[in-house]
C-alpha positions in Angstrom: 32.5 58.3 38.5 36.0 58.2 37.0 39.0 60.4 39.0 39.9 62.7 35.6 37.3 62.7 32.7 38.7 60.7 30.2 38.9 59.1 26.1 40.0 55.9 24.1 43.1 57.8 23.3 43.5 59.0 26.8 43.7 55.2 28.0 45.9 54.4 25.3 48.8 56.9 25.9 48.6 56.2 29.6 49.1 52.4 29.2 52.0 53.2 26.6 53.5 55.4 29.6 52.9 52.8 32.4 54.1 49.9 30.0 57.5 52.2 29.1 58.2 53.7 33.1 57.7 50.5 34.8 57.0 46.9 32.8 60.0 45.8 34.7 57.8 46.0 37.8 55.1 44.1 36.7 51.3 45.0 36.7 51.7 46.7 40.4 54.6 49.3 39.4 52.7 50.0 36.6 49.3 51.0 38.8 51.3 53.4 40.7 52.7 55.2 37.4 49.6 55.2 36.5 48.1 56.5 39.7 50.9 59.6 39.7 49.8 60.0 36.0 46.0 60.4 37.2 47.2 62.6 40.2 49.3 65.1 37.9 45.9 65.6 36.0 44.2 66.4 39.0 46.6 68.4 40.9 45.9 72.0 40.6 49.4 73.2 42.1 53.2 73.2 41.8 54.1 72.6 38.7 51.2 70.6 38.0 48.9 73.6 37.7 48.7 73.8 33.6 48.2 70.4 32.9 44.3 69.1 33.5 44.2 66.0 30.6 45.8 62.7 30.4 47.6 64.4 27.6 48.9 67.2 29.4 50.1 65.2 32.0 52.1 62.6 29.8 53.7 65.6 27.1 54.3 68.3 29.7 57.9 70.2 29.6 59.6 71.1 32.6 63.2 72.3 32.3 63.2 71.9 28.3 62.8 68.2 28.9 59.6 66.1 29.2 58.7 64.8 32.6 59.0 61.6 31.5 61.9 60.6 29.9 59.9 57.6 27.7 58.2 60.1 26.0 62.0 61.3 24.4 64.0 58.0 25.2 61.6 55.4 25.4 61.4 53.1 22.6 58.2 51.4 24.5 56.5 54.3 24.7 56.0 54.4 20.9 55.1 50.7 20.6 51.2 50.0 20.7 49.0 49.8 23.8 48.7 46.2 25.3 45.5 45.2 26.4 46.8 44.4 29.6 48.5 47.9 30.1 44.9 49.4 28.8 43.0 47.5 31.6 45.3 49.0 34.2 45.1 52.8 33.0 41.2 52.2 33.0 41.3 51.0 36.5 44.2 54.6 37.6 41.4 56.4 35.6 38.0 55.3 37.2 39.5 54.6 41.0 42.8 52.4 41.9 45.0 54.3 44.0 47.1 53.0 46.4 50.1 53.4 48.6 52.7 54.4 48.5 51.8 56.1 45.1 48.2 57.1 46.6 48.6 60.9 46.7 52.6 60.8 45.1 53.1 63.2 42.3 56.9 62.3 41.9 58.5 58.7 41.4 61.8 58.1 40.0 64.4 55.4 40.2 67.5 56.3 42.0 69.9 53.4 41.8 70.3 53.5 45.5 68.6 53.9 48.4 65.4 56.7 48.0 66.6 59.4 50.0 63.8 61.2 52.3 63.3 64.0 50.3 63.3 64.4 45.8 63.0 68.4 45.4 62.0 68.9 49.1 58.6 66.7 48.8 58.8 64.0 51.4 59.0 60.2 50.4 56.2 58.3 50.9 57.3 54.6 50.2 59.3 52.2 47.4 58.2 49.5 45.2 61.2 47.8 43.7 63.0 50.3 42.0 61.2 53.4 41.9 60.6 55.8 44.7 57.3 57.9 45.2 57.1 61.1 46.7 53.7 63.1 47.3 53.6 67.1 48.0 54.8 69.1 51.2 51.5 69.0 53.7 49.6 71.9 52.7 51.1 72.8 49.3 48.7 70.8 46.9 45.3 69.7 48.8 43.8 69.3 45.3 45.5 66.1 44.9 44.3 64.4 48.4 40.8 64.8 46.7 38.6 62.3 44.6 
């Protein structure tokens, strides 16, 4: 059983994200976009609690800006799906998840050290560049499910 119900185009806009956030970081950096992307979906809390579809997840506004910047900046992001980058949002859709991006809702790159916080949430762990961070203990339990 999949993690978060899912379509063609579903799989096809998440690869464009994880291809466009973190290509630079090979196939693993891209599995742990891809498994904040699926946790976003399934989150029902923070700021997370509108958005239940791949879709949702990758357009969502926070601030007047999206979430992710590709989706404004991100000249991959508009370039078509890879079947590489397809095979790895099929795999964050049906059941990869790992750490430290396991149960992270955040990531971002800081250009220097990750400090132990991003907006309060603790840091769970690095992979090259980017820095994941997962929810307070007992502010989102929807997202240590499935």
């Amino acid at each position: 059983m999949p993690r978060v119900k899912y379509r063609d185009a579903d799989i096809d806009v998440m690869a464009r994200m994880m291809r466009a956030e973190a290509e630079g970081e090979g196939k693993q950096g891209m599995l742990y976009v891809g498994n904040v992307i699926v946790n976003r979906a399934i989150a029902d809390c923070l700021d997370f609690r509108d958005v239940r579809t791949i879709n949702d997840v990758i357009f969502q506004v926070q601030g007047n800006n999206y979430s992710f910047e590709a989706v404004q900046k991100g000249n991959l992001f508009y370039q078509r799906a890879r079947p590489t980058e397809k095979r790895l949002a099929k795999q964050n859709l049906d059941h990869w998840r790992e750490h430290p991006a396991k149960f992270a809702l955040w990531y971002f790159n800081p250009y220097a050290p990750c400090p132990p916080t991003w907006y309060g949430q603790p840091f769970t762990g690095q992979y090259k560049d980017h820095c994941f961070y997962e929810p307070l203990a007992g502010t989102c339990e929807s997202v240590y499910i499935g």
